[in-house]
C-alpha positions in Angstrom: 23.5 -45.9 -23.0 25.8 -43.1 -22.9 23.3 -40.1 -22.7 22.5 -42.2 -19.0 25.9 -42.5 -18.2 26.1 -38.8 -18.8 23.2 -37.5 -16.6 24.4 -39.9 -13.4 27.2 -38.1 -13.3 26.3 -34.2 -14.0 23.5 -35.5 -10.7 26.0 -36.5 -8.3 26.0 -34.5 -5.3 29.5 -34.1 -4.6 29.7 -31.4 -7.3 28.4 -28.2 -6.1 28.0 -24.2 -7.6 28.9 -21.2 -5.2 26.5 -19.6 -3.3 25.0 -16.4 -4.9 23.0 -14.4 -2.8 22.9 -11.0 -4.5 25.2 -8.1 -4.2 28.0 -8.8 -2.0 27.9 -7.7 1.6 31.0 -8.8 3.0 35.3 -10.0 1.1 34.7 -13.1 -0.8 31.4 -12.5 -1.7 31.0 -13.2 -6.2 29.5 -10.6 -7.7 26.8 -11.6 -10.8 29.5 -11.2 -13.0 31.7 -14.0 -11.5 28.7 -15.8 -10.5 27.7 -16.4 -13.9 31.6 -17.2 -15.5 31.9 -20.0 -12.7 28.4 -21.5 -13.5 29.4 -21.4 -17.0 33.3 -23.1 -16.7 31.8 -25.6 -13.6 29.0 -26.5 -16.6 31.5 -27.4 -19.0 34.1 -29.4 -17.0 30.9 -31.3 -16.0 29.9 -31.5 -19.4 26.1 -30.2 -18.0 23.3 -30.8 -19.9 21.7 -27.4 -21.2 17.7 -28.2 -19.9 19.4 -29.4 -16.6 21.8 -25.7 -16.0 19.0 -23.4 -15.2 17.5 -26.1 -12.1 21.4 -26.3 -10.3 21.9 -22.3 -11.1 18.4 -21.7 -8.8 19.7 -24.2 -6.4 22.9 -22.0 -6.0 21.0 -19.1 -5.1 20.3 -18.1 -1.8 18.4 -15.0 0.3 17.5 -12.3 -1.8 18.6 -14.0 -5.7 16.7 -17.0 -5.0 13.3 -14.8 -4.5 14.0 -12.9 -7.2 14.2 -15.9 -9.3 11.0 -17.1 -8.0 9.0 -14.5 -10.0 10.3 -16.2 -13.1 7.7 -18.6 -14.7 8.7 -22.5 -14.2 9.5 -23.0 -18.0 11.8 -19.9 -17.5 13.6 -21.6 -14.3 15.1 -23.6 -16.4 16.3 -21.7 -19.4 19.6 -21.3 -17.9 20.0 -17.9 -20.3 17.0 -16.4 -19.1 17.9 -17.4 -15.4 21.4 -15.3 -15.8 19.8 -12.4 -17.4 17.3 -12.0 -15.0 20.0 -12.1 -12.4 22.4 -9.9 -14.4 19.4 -7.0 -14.6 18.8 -7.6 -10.7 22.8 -7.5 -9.3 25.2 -6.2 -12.3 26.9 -3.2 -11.0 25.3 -0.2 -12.6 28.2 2.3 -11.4 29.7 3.8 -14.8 33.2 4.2 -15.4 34.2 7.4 -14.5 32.9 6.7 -10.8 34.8 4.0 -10.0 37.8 5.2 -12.0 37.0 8.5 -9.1 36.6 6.1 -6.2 39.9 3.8 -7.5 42.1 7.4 -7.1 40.7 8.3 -4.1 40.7 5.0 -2.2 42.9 5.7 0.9 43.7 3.7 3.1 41.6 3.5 6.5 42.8 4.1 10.3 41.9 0.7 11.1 42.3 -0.9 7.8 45.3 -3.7 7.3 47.4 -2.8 4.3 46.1 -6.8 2.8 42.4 -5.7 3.4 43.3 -2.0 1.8 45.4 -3.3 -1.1 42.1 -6.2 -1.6 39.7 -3.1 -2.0 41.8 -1.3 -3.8 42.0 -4.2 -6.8 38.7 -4.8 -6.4 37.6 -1.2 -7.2 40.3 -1.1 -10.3 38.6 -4.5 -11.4 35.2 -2.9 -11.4 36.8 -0.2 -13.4 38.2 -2.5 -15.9 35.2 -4.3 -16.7 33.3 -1.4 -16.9 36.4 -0.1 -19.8 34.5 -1.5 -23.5 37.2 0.4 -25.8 39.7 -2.5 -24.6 41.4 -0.9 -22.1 42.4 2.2 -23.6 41.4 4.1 -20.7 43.6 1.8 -18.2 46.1 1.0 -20.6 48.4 -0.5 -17.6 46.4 -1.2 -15.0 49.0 -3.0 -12.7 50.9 0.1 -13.1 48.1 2.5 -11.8 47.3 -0.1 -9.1 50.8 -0.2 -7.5 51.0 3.8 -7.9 47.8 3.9 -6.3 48.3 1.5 -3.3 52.1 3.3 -2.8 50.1 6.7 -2.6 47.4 6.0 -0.3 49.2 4.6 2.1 48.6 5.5 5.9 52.3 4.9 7.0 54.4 8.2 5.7 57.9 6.2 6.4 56.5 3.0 4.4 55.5 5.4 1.6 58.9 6.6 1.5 60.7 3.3 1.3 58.4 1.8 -1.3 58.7 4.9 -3.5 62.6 4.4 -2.7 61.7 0.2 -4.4 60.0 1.8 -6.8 62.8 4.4 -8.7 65.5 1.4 -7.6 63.1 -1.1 -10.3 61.1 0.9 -12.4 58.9 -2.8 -13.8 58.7 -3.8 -10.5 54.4 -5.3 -9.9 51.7 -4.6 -7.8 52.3 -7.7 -6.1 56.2 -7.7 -5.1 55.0 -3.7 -3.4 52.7 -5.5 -1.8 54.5 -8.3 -0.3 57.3 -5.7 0.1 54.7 -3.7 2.6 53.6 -6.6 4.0 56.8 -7.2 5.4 58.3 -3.9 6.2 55.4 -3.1 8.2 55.7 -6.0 10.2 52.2 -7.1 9.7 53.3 -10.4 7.6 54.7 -11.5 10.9 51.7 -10.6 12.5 49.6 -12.7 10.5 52.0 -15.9 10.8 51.8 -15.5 14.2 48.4 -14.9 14.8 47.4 -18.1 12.5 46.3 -21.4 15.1 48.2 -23.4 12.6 51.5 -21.9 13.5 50.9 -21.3 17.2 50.2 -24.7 17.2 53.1 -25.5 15.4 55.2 -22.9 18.1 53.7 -25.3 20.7 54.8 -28.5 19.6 57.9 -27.0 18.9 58.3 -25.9 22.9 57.1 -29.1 23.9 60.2 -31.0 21.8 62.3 -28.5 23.4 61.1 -29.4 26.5 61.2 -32.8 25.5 64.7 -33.1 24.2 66.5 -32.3 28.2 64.0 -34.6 29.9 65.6 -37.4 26.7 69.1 -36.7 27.4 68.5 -37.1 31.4 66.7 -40.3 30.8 69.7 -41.3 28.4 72.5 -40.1 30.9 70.6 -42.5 34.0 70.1 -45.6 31.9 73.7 -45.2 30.9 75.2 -44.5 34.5 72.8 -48.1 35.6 74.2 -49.6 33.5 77.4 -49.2 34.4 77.1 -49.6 38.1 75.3 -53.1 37.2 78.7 -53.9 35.3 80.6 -53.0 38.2 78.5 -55.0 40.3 79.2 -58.0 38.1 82.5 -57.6 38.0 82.9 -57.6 42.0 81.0 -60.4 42.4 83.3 -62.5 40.3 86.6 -61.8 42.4 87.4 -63.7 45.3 86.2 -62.1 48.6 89.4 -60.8 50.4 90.7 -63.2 53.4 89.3 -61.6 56.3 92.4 -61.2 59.2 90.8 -61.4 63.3 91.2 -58.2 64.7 93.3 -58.2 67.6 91.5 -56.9 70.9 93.3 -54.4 73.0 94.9 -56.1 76.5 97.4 -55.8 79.1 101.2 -56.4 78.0 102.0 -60.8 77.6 98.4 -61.3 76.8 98.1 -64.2 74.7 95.3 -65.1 71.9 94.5 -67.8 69.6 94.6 -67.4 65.7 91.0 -66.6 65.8 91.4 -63.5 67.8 90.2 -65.6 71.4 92.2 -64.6 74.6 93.7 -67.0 76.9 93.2 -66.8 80.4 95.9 -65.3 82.6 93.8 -67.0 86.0 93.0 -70.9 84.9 95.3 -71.3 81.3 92.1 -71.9 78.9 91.1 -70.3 76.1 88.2 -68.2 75.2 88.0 -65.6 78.0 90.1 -63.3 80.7 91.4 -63.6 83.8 88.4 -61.0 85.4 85.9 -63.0 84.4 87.1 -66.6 84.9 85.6 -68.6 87.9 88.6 -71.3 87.9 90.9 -71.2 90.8 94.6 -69.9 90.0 96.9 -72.3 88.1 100.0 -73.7 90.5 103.2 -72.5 89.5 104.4 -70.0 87.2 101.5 -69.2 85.8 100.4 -67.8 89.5 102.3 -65.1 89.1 100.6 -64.0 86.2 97.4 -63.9 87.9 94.9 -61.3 87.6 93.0 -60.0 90.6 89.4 -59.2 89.7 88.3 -55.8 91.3 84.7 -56.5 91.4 83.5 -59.0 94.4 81.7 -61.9 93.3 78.0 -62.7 93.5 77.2 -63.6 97.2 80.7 -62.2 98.4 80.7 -58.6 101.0 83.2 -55.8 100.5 
């Protein structure tokens, strides 16, 4: 049926309502106000039925709204009107108008305050005031106006002030948020921030480590290339024809003869392959006595 079809889904437990746990203690924290408007716009993208609003609100709240809710009766748990106005009496902000308007124009900003945390409490106070303004905003008839003034003049830096004012008279329509983003960065602390955010030191990082990367890639590229070449070299050697190798001539006394090879004949007994001081053959008869060589060391067995 499609009344079932339409409670399985407004059940499933993906979809979720903030937290509300009473007046806010810390940024981010939903005041009643916005507690109640994102129940409400969550309920009718959901398309929530009304007896099942007041049970998921209760479930949202936490700490010191949930008890508060407990001393509702069971059958008023789940009257999701009597469950926002019993919330609304406990948490709405009960400052009047002409308070916060006083506490808007005397916001400054603090010693150790950022100008993104002073310029968040700043609109925050100006939003209390707004809410708080039931003849339609007559008494804050521009309130982005007010709010840039405001933030300008309460600003801790005396040189900033100066140059915003400067923006300021240079475009008259300029918004709240262009000053702000315009202080952001002529303080500096927009840098600050980027660089103070893991995601971008970890981007910084990755970027050293490609610049570190990118030298060791190029060596890497240079040595493969240079290998390559020596291997083509290489090749290219082997392929020629070894050069014809010529017998070194050995150094000897004047008409000594050698073979092709490089082997000396003897001057002593005529044969080939040693000299005259080291051959054991007697002297040759004829001419070739006269050629002979006298060996200055005595042989084995033989006295001085």
């Amino acid at each position: 049926m499609p009344g079932d079809d339409k409670q399985l889904v407004v059940l499933s437990t993906e979809r979720k309502l903030p937290q509300f746990a009473g007046l806010p203690s810390k940024p981010g924290d939903l005041t009643v106000d916005q507690f109640v408007l994102e129940c409400k716009r969550s309920f009718k993208v959901w398309g929530t039925p009304k007896e099942q609003q007041g049970f998921l609100v209760g479930r949202a709240c936490v700490g010191e709204a949930k008890t508060h809710l407990q001393l509702l009766g069971d059958d008023d748990k789940d009257n999701v009107d009597l469950v926002f106005t019993h919330l609304k009496e406990a948490y709405a902000d009960k400052a009047p108008f002409s308070a916060l308007i006083q506490a808007f124009y005397g916001r400054q900003q603090l010693p150790d305050e950022s100008i993104r945390q002073y310029a968040l409490a700043l609109s925050t106070v100006l939003r209390r005031a707004s809410d708080k303004d039931d003849k339609d905003n007559v008494q804050l008839p521009h309130p982005d106006r007010a709010l840039r003034d405001r933030f300008v003049a309460g600003l801790g830096d005396a040189g900033l002030r100066r140059d915003l004012l400067k923006l300021i008279r240079g475009k008259g329509d300029i918004k709240f948020k262009d000053v702000r983003e315009e202080a952001l960065h002529l303080s500096g602390e927009y840098d600050r921030e980027a660089m103070s955010e893991p995601a971008m030191r970890v981007a910084m990082q990755s970027a050293d480590m490609h610049g570190q990367a990118a030298p060791r890639q190029d060596l890497s590229a240079q040595v493969a290339k240079l290998t390559a070449e020596v291997a083509a070299l290489k090749g290219q050697l082997s392929q020629q024809s070894p050069p014809s190798r010529v017998p070194s001539q050995p150094r000897g006394l004047p008409g000594d003869r050698y073979a092709p090879d490089g082997r000396p004949y003897c001057r002593q007994c005529g044969k080939l392959g040693h000299i005259a001081r080291r051959c054991f053959s007697q002297p040759m008869p004829g001419p070739a006595a006269d050629n002979t060589y006298t060996n200055p060391l005595p042989y084995p067995g033989q006295g001085n």
